[in-house]
PDB file as gemmi writes it, atoms N, CA and C in Angstrom:
CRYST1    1.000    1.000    1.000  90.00  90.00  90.00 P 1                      
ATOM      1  N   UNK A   1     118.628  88.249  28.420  1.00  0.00           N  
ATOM      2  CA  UNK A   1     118.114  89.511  27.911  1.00  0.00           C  
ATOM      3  C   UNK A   1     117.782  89.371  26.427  1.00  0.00           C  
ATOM      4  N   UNK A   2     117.135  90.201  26.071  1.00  0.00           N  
ATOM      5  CA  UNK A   2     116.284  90.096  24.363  1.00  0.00           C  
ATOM      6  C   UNK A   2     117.134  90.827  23.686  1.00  0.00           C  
ATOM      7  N   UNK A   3     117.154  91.119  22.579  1.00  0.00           N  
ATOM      8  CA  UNK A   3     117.714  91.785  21.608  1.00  0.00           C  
ATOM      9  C   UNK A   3     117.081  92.284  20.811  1.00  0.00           C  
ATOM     10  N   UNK A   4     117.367  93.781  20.109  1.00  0.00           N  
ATOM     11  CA  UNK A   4     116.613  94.784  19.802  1.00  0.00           C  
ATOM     12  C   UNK A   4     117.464  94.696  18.577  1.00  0.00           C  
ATOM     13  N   UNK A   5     116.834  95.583  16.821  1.00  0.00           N  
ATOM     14  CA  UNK A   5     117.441  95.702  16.154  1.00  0.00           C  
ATOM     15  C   UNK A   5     117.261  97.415  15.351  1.00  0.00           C  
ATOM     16  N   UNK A   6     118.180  97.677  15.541  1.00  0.00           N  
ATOM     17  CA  UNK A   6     118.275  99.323  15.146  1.00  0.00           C  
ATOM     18  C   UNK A   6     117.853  99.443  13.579  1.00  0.00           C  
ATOM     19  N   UNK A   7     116.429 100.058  13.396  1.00  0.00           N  
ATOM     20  CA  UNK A   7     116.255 100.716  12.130  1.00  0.00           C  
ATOM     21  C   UNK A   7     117.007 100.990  10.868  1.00  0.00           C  
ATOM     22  N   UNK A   8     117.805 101.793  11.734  1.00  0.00           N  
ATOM     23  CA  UNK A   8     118.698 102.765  10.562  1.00  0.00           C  
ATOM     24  C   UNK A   8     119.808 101.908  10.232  1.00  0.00           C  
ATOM     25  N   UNK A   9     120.737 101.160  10.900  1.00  0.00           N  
ATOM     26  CA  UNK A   9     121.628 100.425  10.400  1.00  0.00           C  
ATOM     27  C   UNK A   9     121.585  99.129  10.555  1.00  0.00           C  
ATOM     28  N   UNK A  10     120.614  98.169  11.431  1.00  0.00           N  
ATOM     29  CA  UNK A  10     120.044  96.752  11.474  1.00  0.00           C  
ATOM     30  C   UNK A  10     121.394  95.950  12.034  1.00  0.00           C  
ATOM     31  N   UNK A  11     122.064  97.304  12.948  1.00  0.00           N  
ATOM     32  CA  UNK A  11     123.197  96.390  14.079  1.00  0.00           C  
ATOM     33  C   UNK A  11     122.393  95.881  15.304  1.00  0.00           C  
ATOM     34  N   UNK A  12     122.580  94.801  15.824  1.00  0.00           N  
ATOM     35  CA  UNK A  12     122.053  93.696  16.731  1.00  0.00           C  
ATOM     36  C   UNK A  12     122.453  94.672  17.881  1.00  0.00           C  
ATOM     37  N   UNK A  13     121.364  95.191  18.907  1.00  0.00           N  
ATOM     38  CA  UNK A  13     121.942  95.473  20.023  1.00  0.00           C  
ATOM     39  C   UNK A  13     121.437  94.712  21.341  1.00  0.00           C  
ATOM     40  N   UNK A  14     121.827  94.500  22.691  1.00  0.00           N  
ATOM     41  CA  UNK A  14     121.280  94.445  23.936  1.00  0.00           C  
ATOM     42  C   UNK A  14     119.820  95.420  24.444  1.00  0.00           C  
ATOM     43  N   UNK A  15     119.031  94.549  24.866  1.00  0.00           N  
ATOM     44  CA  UNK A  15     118.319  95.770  25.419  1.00  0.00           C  
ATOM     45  C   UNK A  15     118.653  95.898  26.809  1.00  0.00           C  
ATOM     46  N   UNK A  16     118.558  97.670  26.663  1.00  0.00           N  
ATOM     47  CA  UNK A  16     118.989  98.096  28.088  1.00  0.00           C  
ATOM     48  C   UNK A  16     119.960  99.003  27.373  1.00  0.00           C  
ATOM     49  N   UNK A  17     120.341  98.944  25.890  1.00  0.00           N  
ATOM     50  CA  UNK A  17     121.316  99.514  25.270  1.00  0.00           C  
ATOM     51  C   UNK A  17     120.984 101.507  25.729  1.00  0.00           C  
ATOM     52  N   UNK A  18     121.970 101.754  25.722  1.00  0.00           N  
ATOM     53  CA  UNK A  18     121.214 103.725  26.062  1.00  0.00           C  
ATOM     54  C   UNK A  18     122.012 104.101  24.232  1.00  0.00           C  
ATOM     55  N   UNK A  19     122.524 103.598  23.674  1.00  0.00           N  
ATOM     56  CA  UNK A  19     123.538 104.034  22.239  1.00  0.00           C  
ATOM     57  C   UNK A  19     123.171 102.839  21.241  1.00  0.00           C  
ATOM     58  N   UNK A  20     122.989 103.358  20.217  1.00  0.00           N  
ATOM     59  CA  UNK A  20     123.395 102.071  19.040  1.00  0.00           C  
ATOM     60  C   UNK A  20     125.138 102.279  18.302  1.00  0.00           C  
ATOM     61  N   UNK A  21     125.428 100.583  18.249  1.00  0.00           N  
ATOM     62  CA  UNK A  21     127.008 100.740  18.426  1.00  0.00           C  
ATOM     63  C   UNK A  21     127.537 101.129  17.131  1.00  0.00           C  
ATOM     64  N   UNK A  22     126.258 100.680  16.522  1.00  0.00           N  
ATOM     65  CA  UNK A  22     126.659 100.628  14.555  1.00  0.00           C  
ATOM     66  C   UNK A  22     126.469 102.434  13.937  1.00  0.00           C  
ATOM     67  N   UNK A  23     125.351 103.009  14.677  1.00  0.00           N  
ATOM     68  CA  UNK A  23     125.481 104.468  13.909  1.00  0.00           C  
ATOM     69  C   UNK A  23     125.323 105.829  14.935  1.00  0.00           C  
ATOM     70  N   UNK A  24     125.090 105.437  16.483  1.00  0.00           N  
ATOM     71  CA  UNK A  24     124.898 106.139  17.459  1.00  0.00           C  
ATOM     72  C   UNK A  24     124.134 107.100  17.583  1.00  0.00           C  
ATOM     73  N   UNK A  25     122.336 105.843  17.754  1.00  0.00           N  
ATOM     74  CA  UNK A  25     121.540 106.294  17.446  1.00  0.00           C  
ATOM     75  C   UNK A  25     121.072 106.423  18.498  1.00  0.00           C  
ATOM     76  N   UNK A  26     120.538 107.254  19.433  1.00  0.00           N  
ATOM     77  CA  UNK A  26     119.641 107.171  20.648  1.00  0.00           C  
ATOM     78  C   UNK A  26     118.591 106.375  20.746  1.00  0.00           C  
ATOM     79  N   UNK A  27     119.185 105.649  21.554  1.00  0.00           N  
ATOM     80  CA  UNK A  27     117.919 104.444  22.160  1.00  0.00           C  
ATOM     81  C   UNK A  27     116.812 104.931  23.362  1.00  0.00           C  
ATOM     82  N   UNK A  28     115.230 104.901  22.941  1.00  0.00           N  
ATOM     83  CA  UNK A  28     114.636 105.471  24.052  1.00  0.00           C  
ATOM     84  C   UNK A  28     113.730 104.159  24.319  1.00  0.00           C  
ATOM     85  N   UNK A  29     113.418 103.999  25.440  1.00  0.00           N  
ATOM     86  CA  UNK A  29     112.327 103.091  25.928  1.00  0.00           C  
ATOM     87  C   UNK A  29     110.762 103.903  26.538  1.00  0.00           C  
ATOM     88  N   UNK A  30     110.192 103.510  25.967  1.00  0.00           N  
ATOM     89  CA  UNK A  30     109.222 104.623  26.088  1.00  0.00           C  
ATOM     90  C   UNK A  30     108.729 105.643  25.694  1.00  0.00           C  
ATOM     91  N   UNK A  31     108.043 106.468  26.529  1.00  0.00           N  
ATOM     92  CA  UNK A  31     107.968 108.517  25.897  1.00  0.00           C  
ATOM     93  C   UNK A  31     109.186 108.909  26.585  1.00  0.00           C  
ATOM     94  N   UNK A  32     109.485 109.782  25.613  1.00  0.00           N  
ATOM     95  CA  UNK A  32     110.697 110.805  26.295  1.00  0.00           C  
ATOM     96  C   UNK A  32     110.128 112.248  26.958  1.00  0.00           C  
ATOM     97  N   UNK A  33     110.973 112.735  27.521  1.00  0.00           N  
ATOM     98  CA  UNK A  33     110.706 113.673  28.655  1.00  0.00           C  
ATOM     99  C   UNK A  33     109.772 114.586  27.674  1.00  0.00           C  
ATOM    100  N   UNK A  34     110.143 115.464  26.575  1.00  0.00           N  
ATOM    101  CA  UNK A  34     109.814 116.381  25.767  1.00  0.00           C  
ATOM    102  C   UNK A  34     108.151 115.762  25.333  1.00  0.00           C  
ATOM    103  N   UNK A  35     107.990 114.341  25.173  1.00  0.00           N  
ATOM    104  CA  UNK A  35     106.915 113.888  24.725  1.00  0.00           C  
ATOM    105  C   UNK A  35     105.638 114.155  26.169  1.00  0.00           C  
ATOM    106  N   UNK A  36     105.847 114.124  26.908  1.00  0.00           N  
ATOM    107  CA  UNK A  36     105.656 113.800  28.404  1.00  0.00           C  
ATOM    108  C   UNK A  36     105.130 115.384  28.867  1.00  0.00           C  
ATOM    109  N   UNK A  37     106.259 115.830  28.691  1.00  0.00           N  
ATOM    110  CA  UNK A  37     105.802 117.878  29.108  1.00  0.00           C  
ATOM    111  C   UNK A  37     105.104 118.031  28.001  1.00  0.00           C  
ATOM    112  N   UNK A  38     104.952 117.843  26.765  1.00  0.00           N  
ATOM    113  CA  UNK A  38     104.306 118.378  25.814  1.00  0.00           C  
ATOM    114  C   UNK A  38     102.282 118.041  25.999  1.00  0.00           C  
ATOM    115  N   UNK A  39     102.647 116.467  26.637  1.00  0.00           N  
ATOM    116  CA  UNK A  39     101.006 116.292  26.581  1.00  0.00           C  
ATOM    117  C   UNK A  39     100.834 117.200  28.038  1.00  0.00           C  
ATOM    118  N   UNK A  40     101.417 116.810  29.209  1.00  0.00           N  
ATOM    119  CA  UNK A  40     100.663 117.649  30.452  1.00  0.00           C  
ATOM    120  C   UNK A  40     100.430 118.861  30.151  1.00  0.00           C  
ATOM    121  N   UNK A  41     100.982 119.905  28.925  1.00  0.00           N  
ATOM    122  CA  UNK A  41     101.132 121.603  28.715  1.00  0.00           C  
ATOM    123  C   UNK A  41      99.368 121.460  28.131  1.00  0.00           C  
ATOM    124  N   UNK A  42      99.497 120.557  26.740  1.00  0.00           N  
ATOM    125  CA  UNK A  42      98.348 120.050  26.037  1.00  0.00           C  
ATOM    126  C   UNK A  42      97.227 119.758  27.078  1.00  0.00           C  
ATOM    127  N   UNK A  43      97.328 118.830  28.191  1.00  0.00           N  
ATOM    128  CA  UNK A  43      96.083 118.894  29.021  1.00  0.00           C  
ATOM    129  C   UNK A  43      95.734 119.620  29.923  1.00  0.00           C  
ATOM    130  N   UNK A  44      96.552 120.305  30.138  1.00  0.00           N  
ATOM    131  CA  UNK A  44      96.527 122.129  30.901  1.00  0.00           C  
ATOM    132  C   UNK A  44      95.906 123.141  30.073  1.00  0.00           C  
ATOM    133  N   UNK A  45      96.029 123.171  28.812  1.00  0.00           N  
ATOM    134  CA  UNK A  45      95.341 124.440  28.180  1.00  0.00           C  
ATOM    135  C   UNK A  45      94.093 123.413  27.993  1.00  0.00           C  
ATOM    136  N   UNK A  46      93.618 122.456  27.932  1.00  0.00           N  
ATOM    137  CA  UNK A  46      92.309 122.095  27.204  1.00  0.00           C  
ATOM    138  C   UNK A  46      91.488 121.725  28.584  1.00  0.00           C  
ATOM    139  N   UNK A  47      91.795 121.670  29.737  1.00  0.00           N  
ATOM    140  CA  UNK A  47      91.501 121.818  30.680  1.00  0.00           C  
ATOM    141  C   UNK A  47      91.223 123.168  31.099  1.00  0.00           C  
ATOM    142  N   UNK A  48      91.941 123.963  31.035  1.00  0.00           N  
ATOM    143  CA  UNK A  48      91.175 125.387  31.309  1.00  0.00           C  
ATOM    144  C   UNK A  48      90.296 126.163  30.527  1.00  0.00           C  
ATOM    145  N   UNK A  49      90.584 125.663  28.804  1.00  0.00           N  
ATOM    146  CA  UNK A  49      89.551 126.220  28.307  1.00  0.00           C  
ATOM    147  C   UNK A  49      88.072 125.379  28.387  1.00  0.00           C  
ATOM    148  N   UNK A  50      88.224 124.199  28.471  1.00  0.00           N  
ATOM    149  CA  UNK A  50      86.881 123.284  29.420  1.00  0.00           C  
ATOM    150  C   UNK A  50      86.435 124.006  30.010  1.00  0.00           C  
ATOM    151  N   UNK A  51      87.201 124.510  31.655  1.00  0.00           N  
ATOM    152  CA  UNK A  51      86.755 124.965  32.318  1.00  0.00           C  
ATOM    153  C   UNK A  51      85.870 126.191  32.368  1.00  0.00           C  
ATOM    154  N   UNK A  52      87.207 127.304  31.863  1.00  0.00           N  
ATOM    155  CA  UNK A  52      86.356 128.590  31.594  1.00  0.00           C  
ATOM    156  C   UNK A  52      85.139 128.352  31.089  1.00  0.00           C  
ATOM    157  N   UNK A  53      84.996 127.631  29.954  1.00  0.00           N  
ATOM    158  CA  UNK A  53      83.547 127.482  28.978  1.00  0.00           C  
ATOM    159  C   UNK A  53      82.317 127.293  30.573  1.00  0.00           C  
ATOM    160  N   UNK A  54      82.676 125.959  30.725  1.00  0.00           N  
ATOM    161  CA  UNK A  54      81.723 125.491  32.200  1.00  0.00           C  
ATOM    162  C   UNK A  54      81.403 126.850  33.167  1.00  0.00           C  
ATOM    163  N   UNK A  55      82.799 126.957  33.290  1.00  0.00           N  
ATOM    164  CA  UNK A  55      82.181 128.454  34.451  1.00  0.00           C  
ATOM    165  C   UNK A  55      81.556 129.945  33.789  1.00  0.00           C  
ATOM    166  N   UNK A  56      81.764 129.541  32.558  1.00  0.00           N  
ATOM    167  CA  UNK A  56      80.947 131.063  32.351  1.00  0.00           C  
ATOM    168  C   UNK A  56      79.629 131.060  31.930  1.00  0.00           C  
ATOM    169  N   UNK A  57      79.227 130.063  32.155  1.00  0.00           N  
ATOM    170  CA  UNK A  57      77.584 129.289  32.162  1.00  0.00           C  
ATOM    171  C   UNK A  57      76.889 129.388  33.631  1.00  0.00           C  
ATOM    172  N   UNK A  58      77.633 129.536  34.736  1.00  0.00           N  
ATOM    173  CA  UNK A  58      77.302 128.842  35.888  1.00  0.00           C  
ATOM    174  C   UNK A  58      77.473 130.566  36.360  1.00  0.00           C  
ATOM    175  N   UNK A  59      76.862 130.535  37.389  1.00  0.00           N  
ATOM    176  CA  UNK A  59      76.735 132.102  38.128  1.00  0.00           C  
ATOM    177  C   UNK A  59      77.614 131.975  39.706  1.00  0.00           C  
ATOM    178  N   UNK A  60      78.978 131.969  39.184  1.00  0.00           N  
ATOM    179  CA  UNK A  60      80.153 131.780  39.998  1.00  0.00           C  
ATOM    180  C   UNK A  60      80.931 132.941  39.602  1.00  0.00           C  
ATOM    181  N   UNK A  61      81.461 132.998  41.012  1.00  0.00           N  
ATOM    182  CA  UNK A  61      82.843 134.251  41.117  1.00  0.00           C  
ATOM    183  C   UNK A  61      83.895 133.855  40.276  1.00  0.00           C  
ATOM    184  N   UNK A  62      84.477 134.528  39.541  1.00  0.00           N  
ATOM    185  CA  UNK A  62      86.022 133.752  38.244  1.00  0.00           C  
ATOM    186  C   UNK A  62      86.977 134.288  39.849  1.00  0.00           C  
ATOM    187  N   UNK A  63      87.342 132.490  39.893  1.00  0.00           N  
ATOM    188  CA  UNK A  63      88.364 132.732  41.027  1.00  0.00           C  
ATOM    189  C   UNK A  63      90.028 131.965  40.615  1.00  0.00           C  
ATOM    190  N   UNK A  64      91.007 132.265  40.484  1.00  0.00           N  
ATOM    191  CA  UNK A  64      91.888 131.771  40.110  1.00  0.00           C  
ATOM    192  C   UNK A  64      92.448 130.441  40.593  1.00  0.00           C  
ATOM    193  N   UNK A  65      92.011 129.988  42.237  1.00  0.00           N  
ATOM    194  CA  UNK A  65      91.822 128.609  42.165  1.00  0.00           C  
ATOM    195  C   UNK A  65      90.918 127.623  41.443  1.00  0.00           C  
ATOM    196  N   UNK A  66      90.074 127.991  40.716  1.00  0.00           N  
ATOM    197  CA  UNK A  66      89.687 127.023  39.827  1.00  0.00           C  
ATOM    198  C   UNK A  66      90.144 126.743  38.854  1.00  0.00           C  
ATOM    199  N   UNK A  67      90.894 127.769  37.921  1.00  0.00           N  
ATOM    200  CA  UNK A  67      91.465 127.408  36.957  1.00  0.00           C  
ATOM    201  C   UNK A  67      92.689 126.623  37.220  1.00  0.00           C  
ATOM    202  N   UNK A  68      93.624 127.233  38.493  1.00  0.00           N  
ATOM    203  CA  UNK A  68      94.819 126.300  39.013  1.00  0.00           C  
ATOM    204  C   UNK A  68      94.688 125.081  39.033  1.00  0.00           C  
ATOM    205  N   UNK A  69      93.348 124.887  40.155  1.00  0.00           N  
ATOM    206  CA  UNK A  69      93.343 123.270  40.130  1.00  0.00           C  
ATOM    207  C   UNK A  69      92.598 122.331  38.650  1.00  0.00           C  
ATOM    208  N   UNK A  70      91.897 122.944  37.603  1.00  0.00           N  
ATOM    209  CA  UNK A  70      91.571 122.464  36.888  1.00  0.00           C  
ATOM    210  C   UNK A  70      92.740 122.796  35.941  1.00  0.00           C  
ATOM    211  N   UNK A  71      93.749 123.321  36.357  1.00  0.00           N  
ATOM    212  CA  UNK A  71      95.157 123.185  35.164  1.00  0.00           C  
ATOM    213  C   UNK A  71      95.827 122.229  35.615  1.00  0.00           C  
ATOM    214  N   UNK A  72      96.145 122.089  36.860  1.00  0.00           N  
ATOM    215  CA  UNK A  72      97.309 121.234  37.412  1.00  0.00           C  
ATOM    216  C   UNK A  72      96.205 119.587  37.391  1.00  0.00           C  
ATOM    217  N   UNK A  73      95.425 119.378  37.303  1.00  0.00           N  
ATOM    218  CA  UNK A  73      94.746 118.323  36.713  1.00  0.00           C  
ATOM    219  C   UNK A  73      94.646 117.516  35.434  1.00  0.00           C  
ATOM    220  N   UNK A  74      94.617 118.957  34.501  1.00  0.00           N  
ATOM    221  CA  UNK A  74      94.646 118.237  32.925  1.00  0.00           C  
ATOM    222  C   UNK A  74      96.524 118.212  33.046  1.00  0.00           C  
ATOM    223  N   UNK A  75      97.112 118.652  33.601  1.00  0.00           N  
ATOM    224  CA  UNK A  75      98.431 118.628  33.463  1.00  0.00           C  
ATOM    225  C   UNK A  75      98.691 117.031  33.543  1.00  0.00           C  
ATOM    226  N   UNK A  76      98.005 116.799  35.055  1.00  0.00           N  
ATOM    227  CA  UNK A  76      98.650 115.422  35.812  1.00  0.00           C  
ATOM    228  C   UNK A  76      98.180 114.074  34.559  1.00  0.00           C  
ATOM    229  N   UNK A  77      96.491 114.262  34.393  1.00  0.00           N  
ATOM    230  CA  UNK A  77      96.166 113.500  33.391  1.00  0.00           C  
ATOM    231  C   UNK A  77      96.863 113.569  31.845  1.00  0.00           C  
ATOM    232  N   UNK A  78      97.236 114.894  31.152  1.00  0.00           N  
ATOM    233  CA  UNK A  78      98.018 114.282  29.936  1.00  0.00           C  
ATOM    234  C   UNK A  78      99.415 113.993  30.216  1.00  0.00           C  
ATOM    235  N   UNK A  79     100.040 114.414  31.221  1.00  0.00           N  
ATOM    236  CA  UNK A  79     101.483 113.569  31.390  1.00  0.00           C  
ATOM    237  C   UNK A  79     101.218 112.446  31.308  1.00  0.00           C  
ATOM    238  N   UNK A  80     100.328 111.604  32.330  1.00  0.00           N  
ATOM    239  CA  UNK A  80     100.075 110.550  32.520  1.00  0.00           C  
ATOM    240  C   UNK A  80      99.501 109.718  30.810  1.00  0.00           C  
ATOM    241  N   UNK A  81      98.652 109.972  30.005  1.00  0.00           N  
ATOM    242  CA  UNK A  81      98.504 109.802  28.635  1.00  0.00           C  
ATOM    243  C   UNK A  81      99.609 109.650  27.433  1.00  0.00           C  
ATOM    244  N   UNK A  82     100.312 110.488  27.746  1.00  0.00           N  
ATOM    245  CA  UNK A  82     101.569 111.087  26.797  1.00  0.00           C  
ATOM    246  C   UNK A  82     102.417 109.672  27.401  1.00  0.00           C  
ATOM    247  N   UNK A  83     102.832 109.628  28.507  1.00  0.00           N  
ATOM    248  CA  UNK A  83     103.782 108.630  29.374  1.00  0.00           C  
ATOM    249  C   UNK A  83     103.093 107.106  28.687  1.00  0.00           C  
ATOM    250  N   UNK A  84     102.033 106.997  29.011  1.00  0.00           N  
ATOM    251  CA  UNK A  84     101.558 105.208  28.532  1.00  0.00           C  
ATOM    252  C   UNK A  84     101.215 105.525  26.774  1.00  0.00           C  
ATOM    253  N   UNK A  85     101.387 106.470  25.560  1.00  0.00           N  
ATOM    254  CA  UNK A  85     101.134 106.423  24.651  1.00  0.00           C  
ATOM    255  C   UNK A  85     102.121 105.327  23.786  1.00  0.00           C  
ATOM    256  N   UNK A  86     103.684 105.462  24.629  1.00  0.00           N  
ATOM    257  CA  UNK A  86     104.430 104.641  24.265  1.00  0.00           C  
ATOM    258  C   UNK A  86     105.440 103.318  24.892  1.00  0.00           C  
ATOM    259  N   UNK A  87     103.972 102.871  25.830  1.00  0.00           N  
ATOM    260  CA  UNK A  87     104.616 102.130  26.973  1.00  0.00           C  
ATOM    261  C   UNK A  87     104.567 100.955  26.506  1.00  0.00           C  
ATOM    262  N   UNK A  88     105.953 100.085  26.560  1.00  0.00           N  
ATOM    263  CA  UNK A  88     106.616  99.083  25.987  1.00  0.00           C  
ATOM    264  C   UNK A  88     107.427  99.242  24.798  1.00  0.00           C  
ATOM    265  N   UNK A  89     107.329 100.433  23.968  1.00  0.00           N  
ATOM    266  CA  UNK A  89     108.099  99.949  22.900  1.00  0.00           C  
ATOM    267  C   UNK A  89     109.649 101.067  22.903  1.00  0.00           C  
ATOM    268  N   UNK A  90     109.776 100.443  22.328  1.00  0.00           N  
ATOM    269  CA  UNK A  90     111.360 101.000  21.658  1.00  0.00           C  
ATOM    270  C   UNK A  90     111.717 101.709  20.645  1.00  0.00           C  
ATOM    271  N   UNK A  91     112.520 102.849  20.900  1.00  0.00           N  
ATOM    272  CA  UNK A  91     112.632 103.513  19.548  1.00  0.00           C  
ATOM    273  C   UNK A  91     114.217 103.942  19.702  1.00  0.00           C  
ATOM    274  N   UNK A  92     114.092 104.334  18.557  1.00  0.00           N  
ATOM    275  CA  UNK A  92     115.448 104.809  17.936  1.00  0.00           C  
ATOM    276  C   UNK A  92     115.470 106.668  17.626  1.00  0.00           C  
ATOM    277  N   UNK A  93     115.971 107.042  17.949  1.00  0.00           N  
ATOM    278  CA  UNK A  93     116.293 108.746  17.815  1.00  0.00           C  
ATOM    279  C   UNK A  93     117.605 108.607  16.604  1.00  0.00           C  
ATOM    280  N   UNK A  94     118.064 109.208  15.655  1.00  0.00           N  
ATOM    281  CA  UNK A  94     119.069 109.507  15.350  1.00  0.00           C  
ATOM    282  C   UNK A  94     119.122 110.701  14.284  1.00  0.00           C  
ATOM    283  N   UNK A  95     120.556 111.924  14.120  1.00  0.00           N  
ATOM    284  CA  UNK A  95     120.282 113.016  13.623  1.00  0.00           C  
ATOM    285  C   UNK A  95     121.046 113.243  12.802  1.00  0.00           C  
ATOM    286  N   UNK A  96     120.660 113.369  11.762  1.00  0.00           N  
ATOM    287  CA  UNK A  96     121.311 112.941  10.549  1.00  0.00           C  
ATOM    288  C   UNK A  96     121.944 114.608  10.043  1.00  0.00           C  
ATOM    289  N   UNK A  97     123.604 114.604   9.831  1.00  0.00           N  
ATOM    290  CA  UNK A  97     124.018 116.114   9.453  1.00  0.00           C  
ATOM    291  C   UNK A  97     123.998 115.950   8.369  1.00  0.00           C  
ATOM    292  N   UNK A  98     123.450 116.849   7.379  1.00  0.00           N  
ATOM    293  CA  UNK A  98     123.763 117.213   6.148  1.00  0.00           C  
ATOM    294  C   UNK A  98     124.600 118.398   5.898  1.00  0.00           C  
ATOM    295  N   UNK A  99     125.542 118.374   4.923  1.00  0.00           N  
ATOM    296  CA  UNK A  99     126.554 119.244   4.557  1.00  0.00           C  
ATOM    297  C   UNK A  99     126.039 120.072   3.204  1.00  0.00           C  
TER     298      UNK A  99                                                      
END                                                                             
């Protein structure tokens, strides 16, 4: 296995680590969940306002399955974006209290 080195305190860890041992820093591999819902929300509203624009050009009924399926689309595509924005690397989370 390789070895990763934590930012904030430059303790040697395992990868595969879920903690850093030296300052207990959250280890993430990848996008994290919050990164992930944030782009599918992001390609859901820019997807429907796409849409609306398109359909209010076009001499169509405003039917609420179009916007559904053109939401749950930009959804699927920016999860999917957001998910490979940080595919392969490694990061470090940590939260620093001030008094």
């Amino acid at each position: 296995m390789s070895e990763i080195i934590c930012p904030h305190c430059h303790t040697l860890a395992m990868r595969g680590a879920n903690v850093c041992v030296g300052c207990q820093a959250e280890v993430v591999y990848g996008s994290t969940f919050g990164e992930m819902k944030q782009g599918a929300i992001f390609g859901a509203v820019i997807f429907i306002i796409v849409e609306a624009l398109i359909l209010s050009g076009l001499d169509i009924s405003f039917e609420f399955n179009y916007y559904l399926f053109g939401a749950a689309v930009g959804a699927f595509i920016g999860f999917f974006l957001a998910a490979r924005a940080h595919d392969g690397s490694t990061r470090f989370f940590r939260v620093y209290h001030r008094k």
